[in-house]
C-alpha positions as MATLAB code, in Angstrom:
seq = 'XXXXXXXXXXXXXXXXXXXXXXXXXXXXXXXXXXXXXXXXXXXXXXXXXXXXXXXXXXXXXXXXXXXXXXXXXXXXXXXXXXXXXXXXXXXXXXXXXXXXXXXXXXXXXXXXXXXXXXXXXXXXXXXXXXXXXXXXXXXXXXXXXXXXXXXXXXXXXXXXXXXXXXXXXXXXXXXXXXXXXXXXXXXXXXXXXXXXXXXXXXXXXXXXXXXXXXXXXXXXXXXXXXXXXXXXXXXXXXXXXXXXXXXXXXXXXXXXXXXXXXXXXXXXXXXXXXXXXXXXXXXXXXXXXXXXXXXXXXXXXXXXXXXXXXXXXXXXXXXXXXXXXXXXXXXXXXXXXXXXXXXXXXXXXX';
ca = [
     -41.657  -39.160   -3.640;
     -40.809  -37.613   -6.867;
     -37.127  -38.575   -5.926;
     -38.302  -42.106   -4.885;
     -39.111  -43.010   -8.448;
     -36.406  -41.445  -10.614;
     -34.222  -43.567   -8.193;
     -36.431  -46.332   -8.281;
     -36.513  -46.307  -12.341;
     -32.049  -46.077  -12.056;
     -31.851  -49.115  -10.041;
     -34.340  -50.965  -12.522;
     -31.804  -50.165  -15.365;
     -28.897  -50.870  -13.263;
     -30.772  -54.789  -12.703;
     -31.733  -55.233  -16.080;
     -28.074  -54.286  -17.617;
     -26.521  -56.866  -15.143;
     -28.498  -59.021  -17.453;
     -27.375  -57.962  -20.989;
     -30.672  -56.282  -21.354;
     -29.618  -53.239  -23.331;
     -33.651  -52.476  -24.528;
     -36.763  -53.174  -23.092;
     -40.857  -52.355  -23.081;
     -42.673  -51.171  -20.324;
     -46.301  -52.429  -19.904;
     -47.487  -50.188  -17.456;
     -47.193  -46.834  -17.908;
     -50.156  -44.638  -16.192;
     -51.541  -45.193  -13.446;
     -52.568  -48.032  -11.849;
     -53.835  -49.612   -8.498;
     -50.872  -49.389   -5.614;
     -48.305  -48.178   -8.397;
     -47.532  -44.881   -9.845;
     -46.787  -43.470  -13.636;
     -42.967  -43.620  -14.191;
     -43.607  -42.089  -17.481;
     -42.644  -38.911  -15.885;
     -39.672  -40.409  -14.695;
     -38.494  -42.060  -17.464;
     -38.515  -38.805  -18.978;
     -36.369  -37.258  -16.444;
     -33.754  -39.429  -16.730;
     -33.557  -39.197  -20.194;
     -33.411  -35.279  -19.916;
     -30.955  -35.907  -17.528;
     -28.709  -38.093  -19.619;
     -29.111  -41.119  -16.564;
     -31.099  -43.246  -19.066;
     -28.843  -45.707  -20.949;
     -31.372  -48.326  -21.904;
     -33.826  -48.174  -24.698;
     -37.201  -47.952  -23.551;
     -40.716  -48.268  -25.054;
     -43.545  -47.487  -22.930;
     -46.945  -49.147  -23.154;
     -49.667  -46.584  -21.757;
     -52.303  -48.779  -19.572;
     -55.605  -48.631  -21.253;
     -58.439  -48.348  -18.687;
     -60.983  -51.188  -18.304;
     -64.226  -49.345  -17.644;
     -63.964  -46.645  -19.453;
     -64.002  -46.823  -23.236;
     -62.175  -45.822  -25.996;
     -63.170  -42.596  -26.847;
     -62.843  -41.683  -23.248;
     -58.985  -42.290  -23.450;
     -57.825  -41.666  -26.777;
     -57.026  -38.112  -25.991;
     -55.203  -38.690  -22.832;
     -53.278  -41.322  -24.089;
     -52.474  -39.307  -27.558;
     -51.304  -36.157  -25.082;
     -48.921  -38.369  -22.819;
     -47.369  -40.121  -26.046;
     -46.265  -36.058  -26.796;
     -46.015  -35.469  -23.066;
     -43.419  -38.174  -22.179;
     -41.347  -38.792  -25.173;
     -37.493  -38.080  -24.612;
     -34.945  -39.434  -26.586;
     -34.570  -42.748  -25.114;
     -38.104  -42.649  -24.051;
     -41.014  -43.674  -26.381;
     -44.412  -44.020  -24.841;
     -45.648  -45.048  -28.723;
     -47.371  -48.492  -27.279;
     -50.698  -48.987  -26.016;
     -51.102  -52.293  -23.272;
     -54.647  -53.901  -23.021;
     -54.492  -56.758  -21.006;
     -57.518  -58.842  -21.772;
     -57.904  -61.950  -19.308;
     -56.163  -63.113  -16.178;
     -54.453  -65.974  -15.439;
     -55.261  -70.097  -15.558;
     -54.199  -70.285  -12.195;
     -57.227  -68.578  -10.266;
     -59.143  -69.802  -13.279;
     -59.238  -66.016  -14.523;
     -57.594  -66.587  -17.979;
     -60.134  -66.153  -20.733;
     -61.185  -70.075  -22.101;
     -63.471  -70.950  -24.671;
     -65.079  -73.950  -22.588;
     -64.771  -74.071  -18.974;
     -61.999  -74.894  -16.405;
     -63.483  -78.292  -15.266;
     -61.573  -80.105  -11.990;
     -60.665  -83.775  -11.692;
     -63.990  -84.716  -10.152;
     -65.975  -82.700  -12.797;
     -66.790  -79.837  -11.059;
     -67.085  -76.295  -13.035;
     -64.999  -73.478  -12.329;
     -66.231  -71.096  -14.970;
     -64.586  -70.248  -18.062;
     -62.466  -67.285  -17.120;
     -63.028  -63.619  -17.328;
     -62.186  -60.907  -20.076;
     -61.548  -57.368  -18.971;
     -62.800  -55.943  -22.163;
     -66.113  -56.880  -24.066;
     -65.427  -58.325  -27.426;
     -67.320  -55.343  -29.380;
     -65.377  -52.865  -26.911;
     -61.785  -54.699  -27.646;
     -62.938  -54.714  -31.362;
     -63.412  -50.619  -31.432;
     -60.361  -49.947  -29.007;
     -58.006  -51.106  -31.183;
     -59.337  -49.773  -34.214;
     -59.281  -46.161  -32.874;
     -56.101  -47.036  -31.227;
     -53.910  -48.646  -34.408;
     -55.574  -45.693  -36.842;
     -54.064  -43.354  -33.861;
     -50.464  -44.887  -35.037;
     -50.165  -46.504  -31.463;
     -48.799  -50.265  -31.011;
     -50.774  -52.194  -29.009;
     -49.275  -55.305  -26.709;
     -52.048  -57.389  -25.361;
     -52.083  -59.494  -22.049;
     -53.979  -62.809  -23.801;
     -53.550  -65.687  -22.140;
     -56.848  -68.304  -22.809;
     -57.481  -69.274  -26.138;
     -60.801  -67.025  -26.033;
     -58.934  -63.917  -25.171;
     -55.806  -64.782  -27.839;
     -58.924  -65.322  -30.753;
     -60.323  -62.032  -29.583;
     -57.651  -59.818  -29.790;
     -56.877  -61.284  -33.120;
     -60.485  -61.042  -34.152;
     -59.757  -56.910  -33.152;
     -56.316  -56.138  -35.123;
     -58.203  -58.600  -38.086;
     -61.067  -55.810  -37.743;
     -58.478  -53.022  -37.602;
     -56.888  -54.302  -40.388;
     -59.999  -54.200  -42.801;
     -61.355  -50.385  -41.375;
     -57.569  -48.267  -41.477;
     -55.005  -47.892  -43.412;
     -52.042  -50.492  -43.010;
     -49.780  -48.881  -40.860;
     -45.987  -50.307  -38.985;
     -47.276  -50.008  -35.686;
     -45.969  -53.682  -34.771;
     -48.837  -55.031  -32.620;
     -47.834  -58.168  -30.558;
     -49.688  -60.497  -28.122;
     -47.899  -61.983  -25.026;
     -48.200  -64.897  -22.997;
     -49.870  -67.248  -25.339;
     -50.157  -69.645  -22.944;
     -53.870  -71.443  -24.705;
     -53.355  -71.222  -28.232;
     -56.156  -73.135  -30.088;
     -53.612  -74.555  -32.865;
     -56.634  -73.331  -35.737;
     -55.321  -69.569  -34.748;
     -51.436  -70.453  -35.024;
     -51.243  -69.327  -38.758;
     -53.223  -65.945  -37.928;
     -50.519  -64.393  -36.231;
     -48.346  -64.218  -39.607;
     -51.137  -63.206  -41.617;
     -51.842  -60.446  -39.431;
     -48.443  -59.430  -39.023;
     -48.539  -59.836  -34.614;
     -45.395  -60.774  -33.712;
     -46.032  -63.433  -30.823;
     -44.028  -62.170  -27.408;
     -43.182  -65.543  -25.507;
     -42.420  -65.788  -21.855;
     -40.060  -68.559  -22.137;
     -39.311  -69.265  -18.639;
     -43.228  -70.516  -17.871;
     -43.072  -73.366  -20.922;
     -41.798  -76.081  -18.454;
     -44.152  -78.279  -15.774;
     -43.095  -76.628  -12.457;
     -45.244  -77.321   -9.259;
     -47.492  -74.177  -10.173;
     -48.210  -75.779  -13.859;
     -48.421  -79.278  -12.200;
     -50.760  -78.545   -9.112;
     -52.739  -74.933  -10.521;
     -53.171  -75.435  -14.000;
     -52.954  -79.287  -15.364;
     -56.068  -80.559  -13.391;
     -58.154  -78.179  -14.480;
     -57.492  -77.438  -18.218;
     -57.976  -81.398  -19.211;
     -57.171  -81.774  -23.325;
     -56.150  -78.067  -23.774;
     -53.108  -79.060  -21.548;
     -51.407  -79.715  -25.159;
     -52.167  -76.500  -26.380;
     -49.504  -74.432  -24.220;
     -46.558  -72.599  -25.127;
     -46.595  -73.482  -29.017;
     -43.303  -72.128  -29.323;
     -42.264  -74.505  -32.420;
     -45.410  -74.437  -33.844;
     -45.334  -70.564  -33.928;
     -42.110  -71.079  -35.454;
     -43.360  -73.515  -38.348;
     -46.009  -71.221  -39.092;
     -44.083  -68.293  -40.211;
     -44.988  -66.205  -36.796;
     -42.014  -63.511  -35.905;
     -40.856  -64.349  -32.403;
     -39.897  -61.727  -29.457;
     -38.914  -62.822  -26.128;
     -39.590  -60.699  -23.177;
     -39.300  -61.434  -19.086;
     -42.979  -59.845  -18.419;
     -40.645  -58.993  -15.123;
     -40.805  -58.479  -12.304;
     -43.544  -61.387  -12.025;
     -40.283  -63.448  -13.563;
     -36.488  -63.056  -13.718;
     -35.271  -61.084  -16.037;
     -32.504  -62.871  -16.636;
     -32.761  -64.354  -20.670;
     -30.775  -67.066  -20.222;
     -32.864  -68.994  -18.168;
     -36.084  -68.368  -20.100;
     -33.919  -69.593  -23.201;
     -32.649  -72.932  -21.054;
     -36.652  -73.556  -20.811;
     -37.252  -72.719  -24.469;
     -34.211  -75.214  -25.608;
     -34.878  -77.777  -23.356;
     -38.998  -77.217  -21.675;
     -37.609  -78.302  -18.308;
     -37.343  -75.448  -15.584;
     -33.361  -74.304  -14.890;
     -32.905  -75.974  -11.401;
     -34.356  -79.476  -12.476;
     -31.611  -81.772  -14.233;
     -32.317  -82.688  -17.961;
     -31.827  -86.464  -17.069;
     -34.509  -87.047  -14.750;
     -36.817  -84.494  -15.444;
     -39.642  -84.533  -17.993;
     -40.039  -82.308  -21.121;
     -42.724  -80.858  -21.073;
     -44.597  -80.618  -24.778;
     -40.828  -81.490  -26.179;
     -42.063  -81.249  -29.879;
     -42.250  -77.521  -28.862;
     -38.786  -76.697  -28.402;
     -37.084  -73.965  -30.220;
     -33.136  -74.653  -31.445;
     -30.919  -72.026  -29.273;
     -30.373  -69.955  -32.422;
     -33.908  -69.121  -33.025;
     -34.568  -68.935  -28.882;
     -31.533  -66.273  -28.909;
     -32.927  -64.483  -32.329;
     -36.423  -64.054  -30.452;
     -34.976  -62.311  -27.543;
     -32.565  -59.978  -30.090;
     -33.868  -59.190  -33.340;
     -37.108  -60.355  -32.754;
     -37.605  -58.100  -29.467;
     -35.683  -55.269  -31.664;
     -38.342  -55.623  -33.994;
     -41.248  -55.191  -31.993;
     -39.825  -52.349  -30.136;
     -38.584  -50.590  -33.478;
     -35.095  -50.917  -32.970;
     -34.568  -53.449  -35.676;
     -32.792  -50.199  -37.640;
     -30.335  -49.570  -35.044;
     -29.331  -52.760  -32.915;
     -30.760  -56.668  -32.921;
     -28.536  -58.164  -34.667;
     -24.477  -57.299  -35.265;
     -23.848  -55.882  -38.222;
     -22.200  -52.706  -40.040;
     -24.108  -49.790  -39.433;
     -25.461  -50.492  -36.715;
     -25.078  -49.549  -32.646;
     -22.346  -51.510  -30.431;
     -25.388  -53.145  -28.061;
     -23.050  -55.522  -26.709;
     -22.908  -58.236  -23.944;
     -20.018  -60.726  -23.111;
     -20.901  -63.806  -21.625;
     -18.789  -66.491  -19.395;
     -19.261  -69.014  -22.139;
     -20.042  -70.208  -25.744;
     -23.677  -71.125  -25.635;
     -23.083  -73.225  -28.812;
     -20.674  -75.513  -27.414;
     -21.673  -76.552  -24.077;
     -24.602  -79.081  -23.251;
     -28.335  -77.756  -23.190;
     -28.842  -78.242  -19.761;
     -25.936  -75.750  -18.906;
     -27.508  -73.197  -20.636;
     -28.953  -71.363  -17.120;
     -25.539  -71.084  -15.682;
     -24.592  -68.965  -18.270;
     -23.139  -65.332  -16.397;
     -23.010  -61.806  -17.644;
     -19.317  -60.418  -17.676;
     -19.794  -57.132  -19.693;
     -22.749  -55.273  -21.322;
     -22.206  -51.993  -23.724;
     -24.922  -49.773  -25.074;
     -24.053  -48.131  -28.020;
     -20.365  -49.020  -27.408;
     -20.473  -47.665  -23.783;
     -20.135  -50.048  -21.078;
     -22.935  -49.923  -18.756;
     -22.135  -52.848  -16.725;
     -19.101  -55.188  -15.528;
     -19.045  -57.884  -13.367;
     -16.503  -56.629  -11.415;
     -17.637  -53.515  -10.395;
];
């Protein structure tokens, strides 16, 4: 029910404050197989006063329907939606699947231990369709945030803002590609020429059983290619850091234990092994990617990211210094207090 969802969209907030998350994108706004719109909703808490975080929504582009079909509709619910709070301004096109069903899109094929194919993955959007999508979409003054996971869906979708680039107008629409998980290193440098900010899932860059038993068999040399957080860095690529919840936690502080140390939160740093070590990020930069960087991307960069005069009191208080205390303590680390704007929007006491 209508009163279902505004609830429903409350108790999201209320989850993601316990974090310290005082801001956060959406990716799937519209509708969409077993889930409804909460644009509407999001709306009506804003109109309402209720909403307290900052919220970009990304309107779900359609696979099967191209872009001409949509650009109207998605133009009318940007108008429709927006509230204060509220900006449906982004676009989401999610462009492969995942390397654990062997649906992420790969430039050579998945290939198991005893040499046996398992196709090369599958992209949602033809390259020429991806290609005129997001030209009509970044000349329509949306930001797009693509779902690229294979290397042949990450060189795609920057083949299409490349494309975009040369046919419109440079405008600050912000465009950034998450996941990353395949990046051929010969595309790292792209994402700083093009201006995509890279939006890292921190928490997955760490050999858990699903890496170890789903994904390393099958990928064979490309195994060295993942989660080229450092390299990213090195390259001059602006970092965000989102949760892509709720597949993950939300919670940043264990995505930035993986991103410091590339060992999952609940294994201990003295037995376990790194995984792609030279990849690590320094806690500073980990921390910058999930403030100012994330500001960035979701324009906010003006208001809050970083503490400074001028700005808004987006606020949390934490249980402990994360620059004095060892690495592999950096998970434990609680929420005590989080303000928006100066007003306190959750304590751990309550």
């Amino acid at each position: 029910s209508d009163e279902q969802m505004l609830r429903a969209v409350l108790k999201g907030q209320e989850y993601l404050h316990s974090f310290g998350v005082t801001a956060w994108q959406d990716a799937l706004v519209g509708d969409y197989p077993e889930s409804r719109d909460p644009g509407p909703y999001y709306r009506a808490a804003d109109e309402a006063g209720l909403l307290t975080g900052r919220v970009r929504g990304a309107l779900w582009l359609e696979r099967g329907k191209t872009i001409a079909d949509q650009i109207d509709s998605l133009v009318a619910r940007r108008e429709q939606y927006a509230s204060g709070r509220f900006s449906p301004t982004a676009v989401k096109i999610m462009q492969d699947g995942v390397p654990e069903n062997f649906t992420a899109a790969m430039s050579e094929p998945y290939v198991d231990p005893c040499g046996h194919s398992h196709g090369d993955g599958l992209s949602f959007f033809d390259r020429e369709d991806l290609i005129d999508a997001v030209k009509v979409l970044d000349a329509a003054g949306f930001q797009i945030h693509f779902h690229a996971i294979g290397d042949r869906a990450i060189r795609d979708c920057l083949d299409a803002v490349a494309a975009a680039r040369a046919a419109n107008v440079y405008a600050d629409n912000r465009h950034h590609m998450a996941h990353l998980q395949f990046l051929n290193p010969n595309d790292i440098s792209r994402f700083a020429h093009l201006g995509i900010a890279a939006n890292l899932q921190m928490l997955w860059a760490c050999d858990d059983e699903q890496m170890a038993e789903l994904v390393t068999p099958f990928v064979g040399d490309r195994h060295a290619w993942q989660y080229p957080f450092r390299s990213l860095q090195a390259s001059g690529a602006r970092l965000a850091a989102g949760s892509d919840w709720s597949v993950s936690t939300p919670d940043p502080w264990a995505a930035i234990h993986v991103a410091v140390n590339r060992i999952p939160p609940e294994h201990p740093t003295d037995r376990a092994e790194a995984f792609l070590p030279e990849q690590r990020l320094d806690l500073a930069a980990a921390i910058s990617a999930y403030t100012s960087g994330s500001a960035w991307v979701n324009h906010l960069d003006h208001l809050v990211g970083t503490i400074e005069v001028g700005k808004e009191a987006d606020l949390v208080v934490v249980d402990r210094n994360p620059f004095t205390i060892k690495p592999d303590e950096l998970s434990q680390t609680q929420v005590l207090q989080t303000f928006v704007a100066g007003r306190r929007v959750f304590a751990a006491e309550d």
